[in-house]
VOGU-3710 file (C-alpha; in Angstrom, 3 decimals, decimal comma):
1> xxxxxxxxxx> -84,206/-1,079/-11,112  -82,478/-2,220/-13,823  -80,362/0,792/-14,655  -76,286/0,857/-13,302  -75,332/3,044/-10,524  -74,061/6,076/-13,098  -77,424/6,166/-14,240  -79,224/6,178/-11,426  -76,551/8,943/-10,196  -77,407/10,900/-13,382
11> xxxxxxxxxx> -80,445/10,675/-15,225  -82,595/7,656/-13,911  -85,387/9,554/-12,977  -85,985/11,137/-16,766  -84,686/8,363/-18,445  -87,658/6,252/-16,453  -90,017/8,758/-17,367  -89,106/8,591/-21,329  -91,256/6,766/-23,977  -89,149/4,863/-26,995
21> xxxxxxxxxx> -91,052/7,429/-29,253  -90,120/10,365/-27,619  -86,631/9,412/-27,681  -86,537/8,516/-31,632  -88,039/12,149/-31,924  -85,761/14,224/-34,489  -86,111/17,294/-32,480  -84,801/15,797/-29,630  -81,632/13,833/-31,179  -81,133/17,210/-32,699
31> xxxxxxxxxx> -80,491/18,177/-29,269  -78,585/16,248/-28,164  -76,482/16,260/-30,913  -75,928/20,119/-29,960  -75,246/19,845/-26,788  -72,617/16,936/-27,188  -70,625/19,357/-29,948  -70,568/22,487/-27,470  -69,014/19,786/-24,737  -66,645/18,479/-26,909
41> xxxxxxxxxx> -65,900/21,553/-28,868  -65,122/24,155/-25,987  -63,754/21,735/-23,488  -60,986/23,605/-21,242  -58,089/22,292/-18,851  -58,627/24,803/-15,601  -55,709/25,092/-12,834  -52,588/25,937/-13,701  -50,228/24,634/-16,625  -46,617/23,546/-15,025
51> xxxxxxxxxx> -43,358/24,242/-16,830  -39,859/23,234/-15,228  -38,793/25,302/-12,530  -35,870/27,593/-13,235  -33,167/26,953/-10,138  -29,945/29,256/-10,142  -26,832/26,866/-10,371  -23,288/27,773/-9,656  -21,551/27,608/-12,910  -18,201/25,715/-11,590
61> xxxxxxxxxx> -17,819/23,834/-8,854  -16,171/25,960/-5,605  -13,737/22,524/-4,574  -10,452/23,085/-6,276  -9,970/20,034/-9,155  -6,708/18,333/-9,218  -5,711/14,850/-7,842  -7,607/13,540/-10,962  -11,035/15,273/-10,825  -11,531/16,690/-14,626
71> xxxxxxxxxx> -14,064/19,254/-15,466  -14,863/17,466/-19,162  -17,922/16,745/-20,171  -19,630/14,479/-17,116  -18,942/10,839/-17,441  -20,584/8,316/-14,989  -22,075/5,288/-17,073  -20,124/2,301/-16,064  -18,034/4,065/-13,417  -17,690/0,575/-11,530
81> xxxxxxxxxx> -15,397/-0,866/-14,383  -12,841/1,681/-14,628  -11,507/0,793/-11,408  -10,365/-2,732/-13,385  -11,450/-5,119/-10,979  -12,990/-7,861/-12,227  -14,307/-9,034/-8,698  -16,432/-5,513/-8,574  -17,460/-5,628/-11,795  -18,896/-9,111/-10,941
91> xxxxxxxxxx> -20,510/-8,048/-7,495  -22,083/-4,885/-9,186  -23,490/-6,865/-11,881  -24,732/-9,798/-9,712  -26,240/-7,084/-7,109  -28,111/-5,148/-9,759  -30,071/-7,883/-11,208  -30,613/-10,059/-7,570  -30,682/-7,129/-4,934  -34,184/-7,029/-3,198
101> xxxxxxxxxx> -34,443/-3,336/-3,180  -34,085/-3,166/-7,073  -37,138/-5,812/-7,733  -38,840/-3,737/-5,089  -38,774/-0,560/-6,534  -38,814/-2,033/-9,914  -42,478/-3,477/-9,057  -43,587/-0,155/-7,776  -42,725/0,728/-11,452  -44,929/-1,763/-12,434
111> xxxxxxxxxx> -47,934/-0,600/-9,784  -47,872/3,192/-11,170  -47,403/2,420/-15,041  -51,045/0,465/-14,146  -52,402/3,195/-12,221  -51,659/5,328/-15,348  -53,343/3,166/-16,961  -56,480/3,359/-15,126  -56,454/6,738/-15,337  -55,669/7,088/-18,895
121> xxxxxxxxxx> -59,290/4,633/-19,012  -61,498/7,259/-17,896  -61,259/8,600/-21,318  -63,209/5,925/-22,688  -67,164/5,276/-21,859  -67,705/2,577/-19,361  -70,348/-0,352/-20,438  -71,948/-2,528/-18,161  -73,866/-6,076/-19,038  -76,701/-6,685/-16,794
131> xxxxxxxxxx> -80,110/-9,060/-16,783  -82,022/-10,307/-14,041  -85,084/-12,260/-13,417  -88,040/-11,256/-10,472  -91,161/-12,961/-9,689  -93,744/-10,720/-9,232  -96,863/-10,651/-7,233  -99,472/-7,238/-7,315  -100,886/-6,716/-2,981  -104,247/-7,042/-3,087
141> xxxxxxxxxx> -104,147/-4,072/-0,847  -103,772/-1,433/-3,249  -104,411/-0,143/-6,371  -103,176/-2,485/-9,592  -101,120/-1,057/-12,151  -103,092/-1,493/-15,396  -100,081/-2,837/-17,491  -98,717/-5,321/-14,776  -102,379/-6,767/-13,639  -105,078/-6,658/-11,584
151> xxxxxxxxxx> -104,950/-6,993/-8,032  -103,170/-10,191/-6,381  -101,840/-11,414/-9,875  -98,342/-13,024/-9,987  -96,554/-12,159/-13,173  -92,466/-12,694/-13,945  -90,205/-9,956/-15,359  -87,235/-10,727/-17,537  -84,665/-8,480/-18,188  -81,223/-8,364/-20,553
161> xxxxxxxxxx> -79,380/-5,380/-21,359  -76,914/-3,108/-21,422  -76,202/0,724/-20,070  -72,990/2,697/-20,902  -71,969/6,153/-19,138  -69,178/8,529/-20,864  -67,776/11,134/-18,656  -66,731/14,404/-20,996  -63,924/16,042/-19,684  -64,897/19,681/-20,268
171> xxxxxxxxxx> -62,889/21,474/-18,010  -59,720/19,007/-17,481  -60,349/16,812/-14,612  -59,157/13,759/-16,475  -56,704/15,641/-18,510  -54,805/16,693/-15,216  -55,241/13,396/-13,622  -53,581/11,425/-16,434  -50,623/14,578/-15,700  -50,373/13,549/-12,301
181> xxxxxxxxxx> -50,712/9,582/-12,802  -48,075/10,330/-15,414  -45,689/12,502/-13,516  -46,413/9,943/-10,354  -44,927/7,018/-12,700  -41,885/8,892/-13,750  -41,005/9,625/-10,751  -41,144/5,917/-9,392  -38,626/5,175/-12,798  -36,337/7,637/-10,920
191> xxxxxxxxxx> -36,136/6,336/-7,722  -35,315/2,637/-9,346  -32,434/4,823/-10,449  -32,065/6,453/-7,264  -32,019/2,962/-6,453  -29,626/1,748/-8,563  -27,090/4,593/-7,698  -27,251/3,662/-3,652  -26,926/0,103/-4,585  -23,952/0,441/-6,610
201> xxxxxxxxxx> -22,013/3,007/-4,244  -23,197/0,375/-1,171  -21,114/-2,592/-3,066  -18,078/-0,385/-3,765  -18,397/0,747/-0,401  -18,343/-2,488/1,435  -15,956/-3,879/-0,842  -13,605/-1,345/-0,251  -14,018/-1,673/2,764  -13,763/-5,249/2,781
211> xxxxxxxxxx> -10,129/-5,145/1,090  -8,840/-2,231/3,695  -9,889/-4,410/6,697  -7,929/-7,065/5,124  -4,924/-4,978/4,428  -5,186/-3,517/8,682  -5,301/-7,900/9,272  -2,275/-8,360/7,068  -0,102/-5,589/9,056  -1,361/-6,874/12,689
221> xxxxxxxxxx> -0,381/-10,166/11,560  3,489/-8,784/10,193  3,539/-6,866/13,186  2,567/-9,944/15,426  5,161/-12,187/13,765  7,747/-8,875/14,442  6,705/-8,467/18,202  7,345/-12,241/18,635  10,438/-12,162/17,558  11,250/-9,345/19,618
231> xxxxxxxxxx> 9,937/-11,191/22,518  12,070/-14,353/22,207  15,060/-11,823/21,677  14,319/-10,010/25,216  14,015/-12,987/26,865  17,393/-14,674/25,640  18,607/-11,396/26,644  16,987/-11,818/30,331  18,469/-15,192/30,255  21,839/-14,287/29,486
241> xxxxxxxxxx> 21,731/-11,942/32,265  22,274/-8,855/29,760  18,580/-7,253/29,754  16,417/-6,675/32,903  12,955/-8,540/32,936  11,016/-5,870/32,524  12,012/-5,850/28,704  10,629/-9,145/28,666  7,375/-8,087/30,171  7,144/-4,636/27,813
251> xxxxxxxxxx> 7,677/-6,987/24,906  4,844/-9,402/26,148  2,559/-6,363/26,718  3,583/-5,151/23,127  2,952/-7,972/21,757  -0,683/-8,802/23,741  -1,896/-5,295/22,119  -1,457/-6,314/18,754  -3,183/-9,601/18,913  -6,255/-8,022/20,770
261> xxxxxxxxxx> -7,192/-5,793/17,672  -7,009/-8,863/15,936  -10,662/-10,374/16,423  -12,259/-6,677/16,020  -10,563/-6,758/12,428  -12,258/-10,200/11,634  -15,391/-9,093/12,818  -15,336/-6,420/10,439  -14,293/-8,228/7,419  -17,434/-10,667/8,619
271> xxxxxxxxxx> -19,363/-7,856/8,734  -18,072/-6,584/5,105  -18,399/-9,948/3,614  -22,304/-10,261/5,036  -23,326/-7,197/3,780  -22,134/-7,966/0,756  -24,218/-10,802/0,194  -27,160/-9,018/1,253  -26,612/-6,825/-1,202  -26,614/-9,051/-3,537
281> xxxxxxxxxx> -29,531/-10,775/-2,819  -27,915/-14,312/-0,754  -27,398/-15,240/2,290  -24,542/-14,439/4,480  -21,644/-16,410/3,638  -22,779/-17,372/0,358  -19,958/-15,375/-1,344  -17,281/-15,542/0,872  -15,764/-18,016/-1,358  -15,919/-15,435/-4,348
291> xxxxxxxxxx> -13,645/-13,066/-2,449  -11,315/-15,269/-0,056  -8,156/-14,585/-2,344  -8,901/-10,755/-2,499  -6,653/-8,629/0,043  -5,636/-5,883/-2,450  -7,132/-2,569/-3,194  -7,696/-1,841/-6,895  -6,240/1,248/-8,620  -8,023/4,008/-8,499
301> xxxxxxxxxx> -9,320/5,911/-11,868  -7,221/7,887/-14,017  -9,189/10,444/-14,388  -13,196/11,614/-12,949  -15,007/13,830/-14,845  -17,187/15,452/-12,455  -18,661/17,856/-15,806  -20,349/20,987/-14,432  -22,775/21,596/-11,477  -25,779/22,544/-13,835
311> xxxxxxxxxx> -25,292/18,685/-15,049  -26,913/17,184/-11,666  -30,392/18,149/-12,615  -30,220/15,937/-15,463  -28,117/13,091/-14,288  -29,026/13,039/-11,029  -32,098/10,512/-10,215  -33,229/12,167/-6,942  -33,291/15,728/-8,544  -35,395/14,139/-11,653
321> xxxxxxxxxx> -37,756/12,238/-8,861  -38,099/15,473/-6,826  -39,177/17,451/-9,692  -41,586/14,938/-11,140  -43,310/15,146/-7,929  -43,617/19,258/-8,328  -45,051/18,203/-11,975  -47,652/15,787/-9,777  -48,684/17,905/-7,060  -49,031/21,256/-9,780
331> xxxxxxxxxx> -51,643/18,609/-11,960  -53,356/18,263/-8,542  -54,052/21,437/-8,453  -55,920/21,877/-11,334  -57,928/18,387/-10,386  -59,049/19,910/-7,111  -59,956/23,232/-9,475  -62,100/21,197/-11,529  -64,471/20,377/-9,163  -65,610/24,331/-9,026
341> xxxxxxxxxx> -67,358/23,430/-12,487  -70,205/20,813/-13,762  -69,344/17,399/-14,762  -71,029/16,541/-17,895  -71,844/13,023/-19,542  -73,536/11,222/-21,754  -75,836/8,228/-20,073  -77,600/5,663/-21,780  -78,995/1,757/-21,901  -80,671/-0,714/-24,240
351> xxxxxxxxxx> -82,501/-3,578/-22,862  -84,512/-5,762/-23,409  -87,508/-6,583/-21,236  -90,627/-9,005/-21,104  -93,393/-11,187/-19,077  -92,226/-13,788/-20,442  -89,019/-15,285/-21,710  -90,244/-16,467/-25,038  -91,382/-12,968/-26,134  -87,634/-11,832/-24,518
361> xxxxxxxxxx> -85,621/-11,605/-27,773  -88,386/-10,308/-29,580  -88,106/-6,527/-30,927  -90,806/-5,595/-29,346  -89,606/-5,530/-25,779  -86,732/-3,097/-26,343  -86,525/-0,467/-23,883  -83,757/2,001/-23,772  -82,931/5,685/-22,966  -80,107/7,950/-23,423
371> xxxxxxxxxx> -79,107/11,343/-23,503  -76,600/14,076/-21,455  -76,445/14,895/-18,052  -74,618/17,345/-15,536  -73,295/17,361/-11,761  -72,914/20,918/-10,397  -71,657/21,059/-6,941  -73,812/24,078/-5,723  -72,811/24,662/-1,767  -70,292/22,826/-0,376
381> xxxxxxxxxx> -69,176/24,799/2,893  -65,978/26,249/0,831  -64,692/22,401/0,663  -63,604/22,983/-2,626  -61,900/26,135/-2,040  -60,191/25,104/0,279  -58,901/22,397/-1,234  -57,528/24,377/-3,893  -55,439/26,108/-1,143  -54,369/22,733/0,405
391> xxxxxxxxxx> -52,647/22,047/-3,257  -51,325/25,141/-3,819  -49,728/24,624/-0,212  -48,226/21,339/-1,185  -46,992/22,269/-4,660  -44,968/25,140/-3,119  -43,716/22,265/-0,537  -42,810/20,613/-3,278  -40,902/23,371/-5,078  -38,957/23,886/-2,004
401> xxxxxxxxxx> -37,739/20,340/-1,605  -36,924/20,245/-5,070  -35,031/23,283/-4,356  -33,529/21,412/-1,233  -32,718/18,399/-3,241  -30,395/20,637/-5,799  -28,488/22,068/-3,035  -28,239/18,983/-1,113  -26,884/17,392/-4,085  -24,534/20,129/-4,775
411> xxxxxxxxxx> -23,343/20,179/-1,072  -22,710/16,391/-1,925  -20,503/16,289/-4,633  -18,512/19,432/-3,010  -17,716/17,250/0,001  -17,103/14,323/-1,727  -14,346/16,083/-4,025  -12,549/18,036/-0,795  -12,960/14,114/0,996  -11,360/13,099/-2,110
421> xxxxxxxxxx> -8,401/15,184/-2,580  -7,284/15,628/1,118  -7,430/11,740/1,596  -5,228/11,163/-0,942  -2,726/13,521/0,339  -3,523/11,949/4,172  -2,499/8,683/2,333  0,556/9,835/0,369  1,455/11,580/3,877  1,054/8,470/5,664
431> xxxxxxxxxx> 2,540/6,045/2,636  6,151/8,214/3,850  5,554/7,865/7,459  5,230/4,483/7,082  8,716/3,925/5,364  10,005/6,046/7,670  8,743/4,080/10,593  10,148/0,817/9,091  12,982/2,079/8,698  13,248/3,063/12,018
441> xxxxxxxxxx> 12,429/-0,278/13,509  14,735/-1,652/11,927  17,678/0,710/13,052  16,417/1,104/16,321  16,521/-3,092/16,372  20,109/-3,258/15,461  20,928/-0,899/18,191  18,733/-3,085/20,901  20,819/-6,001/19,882  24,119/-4,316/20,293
451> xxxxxxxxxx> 23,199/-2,516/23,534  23,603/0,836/22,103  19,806/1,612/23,120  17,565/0,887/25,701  14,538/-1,298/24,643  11,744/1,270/25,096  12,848/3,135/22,370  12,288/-0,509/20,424  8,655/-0,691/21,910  8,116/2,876/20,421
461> xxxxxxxxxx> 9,577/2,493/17,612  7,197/-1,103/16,787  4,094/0,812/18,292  4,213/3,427/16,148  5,072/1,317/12,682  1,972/-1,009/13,579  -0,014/2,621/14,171  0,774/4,294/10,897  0,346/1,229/8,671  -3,001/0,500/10,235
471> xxxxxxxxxx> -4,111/4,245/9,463  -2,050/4,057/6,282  -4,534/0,457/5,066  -7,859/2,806/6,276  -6,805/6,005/4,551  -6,425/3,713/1,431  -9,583/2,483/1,726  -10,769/5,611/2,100  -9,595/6,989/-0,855  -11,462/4,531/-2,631
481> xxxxxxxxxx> -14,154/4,690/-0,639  -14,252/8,311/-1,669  -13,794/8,089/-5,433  -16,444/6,013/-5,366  -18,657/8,715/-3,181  -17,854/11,249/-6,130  -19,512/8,982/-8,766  -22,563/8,341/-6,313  -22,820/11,849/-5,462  -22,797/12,797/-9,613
491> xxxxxxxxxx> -25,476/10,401/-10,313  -24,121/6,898/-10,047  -25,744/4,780/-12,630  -26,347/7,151/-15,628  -26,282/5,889/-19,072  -27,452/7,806/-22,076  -28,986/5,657/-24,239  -30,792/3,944/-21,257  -32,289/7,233/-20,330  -33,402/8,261/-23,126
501> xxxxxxxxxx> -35,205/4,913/-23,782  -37,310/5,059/-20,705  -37,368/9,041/-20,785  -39,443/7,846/-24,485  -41,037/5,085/-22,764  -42,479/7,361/-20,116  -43,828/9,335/-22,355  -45,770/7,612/-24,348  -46,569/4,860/-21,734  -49,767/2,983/-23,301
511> xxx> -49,628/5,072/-26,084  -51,515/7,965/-24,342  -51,245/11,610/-23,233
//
């Protein structure tokens, strides 16, 4: 009655059925002591031991480099301030520390170091405090029990003690599930990297974005102020007699077009400027005031090392996450394996027990009982087998989307170099046509006014300026937008001597293997 639940699981009924002398026996301390240096002394880990998967890697990247990519050593760390924008420096920063996604996965860092933790406990023996107090009273129905009474007495029983269980992990079932606690915590510490990199790539993106909606507002409104003018010229023209009225109506339709894109432009930059906050952890509209003066897109990078391919799987925080969960699922395997063999431990408790609380602290009314016991799952319907199977199943799942994960990140940095390159000549492409175009207005203005041309030619000539500067302040963003896709797709975030300080610190978390 007064024993904890691991003894009663173990060895209650012996332990009831042993006398304080026959436990104080030498011969059988002897024992025990024998048994307990065969369990510790030819303990095994069963299942299988993992080692890091060996994945073929191109050894150069297949995109042709030039426009700036460098194949030097790859540099990420800091990638936000080499763009020289103090504005993204600041919303990077700000995000990193107040984004809601960062303290979220930063707590589930929190929730798996602890359930390492736990794990990492089962090493030590657990130790219970108990004591209770019954009143007693024998049936007068039935035989009395000598020490308790004769028949109908009512007697009190006192109790205060102590009982202790310590699990021996013979064949490795708490040696693997420490593995796959610990494996299961580094990979959380990679996707708050993982994290980190999205975050970061999500403010360049928007603010990019931000400035190239701006710079499309800036050329509607040039091209408004142009198309107005060329209105009030067609209609002094229609007044004088000198230019039919359908110039004036063209002009007014010309002019109409332009203004309409105007609100979906706003709504855009709106939609730039909210997300931004978001992403930084504020309310919508809370940092509009930070970037009202900002219209410009910064200069892009001199140079982007984008290293070697083989330099993903280490800088890469979804790679490093995918193949800490292979490391997990192998240790589950050889958990699910240890269940094919007996669980040993060592049981025990110390009490003290009397009639009668006076005579409770006295020596005489110890009680205890200890010694080694065994669980050996006998017939089970194949349950164990087949659970085996079910983690053998899942580690090779996991192996392939680790696999997956490498090529996906590979296909990623590919596209994002190609995206890279060919926007920039798109833009340098475009940067020409729109001088050209400007030019031509201009020209084809002159003419109007000396009635050397007829005024659709003008609307043309307008339509097609607004047109190429609009795709000219996207493709710019783009570009950007791009350069900054390149760094993502690399691995973002990565610093060296932050990695290897939590690479340490996951390794040694609580000072345990």
């Amino acid at each position: 009655m007064y024993h904890t639940q691991v003894c009663q699981r173990s060895t209650k009924r012996g332990l009831n059925m042993m006398t304080s002398r026959a436990l104080m026996n030498s011969i059988g301390i002897r024992l025990i002591i024998l048994v307990l240096t065969i369990l510790l002394g030819q303990g095994c880990t069963v299942g299988p031991d993992y080692s890091h998967p060996g994945l073929l890697v191109p050894d150069k990247w297949q995109a042709e480099l030039q426009r700036g990519l460098n194949a030097d050593e790859l540099d990420v760390a800091g990638w936000w301030q080499r763009y020289s924008d103090p504005t993204l420096i600041e919303l990077v920063e700000t995000a990193r520390s107040k984004n809601l996604d960062v303290q979220q996965a930063f707590v589930r860092i929190a929730e798996a170091r602890s359930a390492l933790a736990a794990t990492m406990g089962r090493y030590y023996p657990d130790i219970n405090a108990s004591g209770y107090y019954t009143r007693f009273r024998n049936s007068e129905n039935i035989t009395a029990i000598e020490a308790a009474g004769t028949s109908g007495d009512q007697y009190n029983i006192h109790n205060l003690g102590f009982d202790a269980s310590w699990e021996i992990d013979v064949f490795g079932d708490i040696r693997r599930s420490v593995e796959a606690s610990r494996a299961a915590y580094e990979a959380t510490i990679e996707d708050f990297h993982d994290v980190l990199v999205i975050l970061t790539a999500d403010v360049a993106f928007n603010y990019f974005e931000l400035l190239a909606t701006r710079k499309r507002i800036n050329f509607a409104e040039q091209n408004i102020i142009l198309q107005k003018e060329m209105r009030e010229l067609t209609k002094n023209r229609f007044d004088a007699e000198i230019a039919p009225e359908l110039d004036v109506e063209q002009a007014e339709l010309n002019l109409a077009n332009t203004e309409s894109i105007l609100p979906t432009l706003r709504i855009l930059e709106t939609a730039a400027l909210n997300r931004l906050a978001v992403l930084l952890g504020k309310n919508p509209g809370q940092i509009d005031k930070l970037l009202t003066d900002r219209t410009e897109l910064p200069a892009l990078p001199d140079d982007i090392l984008v290293g070697l391919p083989v330099e993903l799987i280490r800088h890469r925080p979804d790679i490093r996450s995918a193949e800490r969960e292979l490391a997990r699922q192998v240790a589950e395997i050889g958990i699910a394996t240890s269940e094919l063999y007996p669980q040993f431990s060592l049981d025990g408790f110390f009490a003290f027990q009397s009639l009668d609380l006076s005579t409770l602290d006295n020596w005489g009314s110890r009680t205890y009982g200890f010694g080694p016991a065994f669980v050996w799952n006998i017939f089970d319907g194949n349950r164990i087998r087949n659970n085996i199977d079910i983690q053998k199943s899942q580690a090779d799942q996991a192996l392939v989307g680790y696999e997956q994960t490498l090529l996906l990140a590979l296909e990623d940095v590919e596209n994002a170099m190609v995206a890279y390159v060919q926007e920039r000549e798109r833009s340098d492409a475009l940067q020409r046509s729109v001088t050209a175009a400007r030019r031509s207005v201009e020209l084809v203005s002159e003419l109007y006014r000396n009635g050397l041309t007829d005024f659709q030619n003008v609307l043309d000539m307008q339509r097609t300026l607004f047109e190429q500067q609009d795709q000219l302040a996207q493709s710019s963003g783009q570009v950007a937008i791009n350069s900054a896709r390149i760094y993502k797709a690399l691995g973002g975030w990565w610093d060296k001597d932050v990695q290897k300080a939590q690479d340490s610190q996951a390794i040694t978390a609580d000072g345990a293997d």
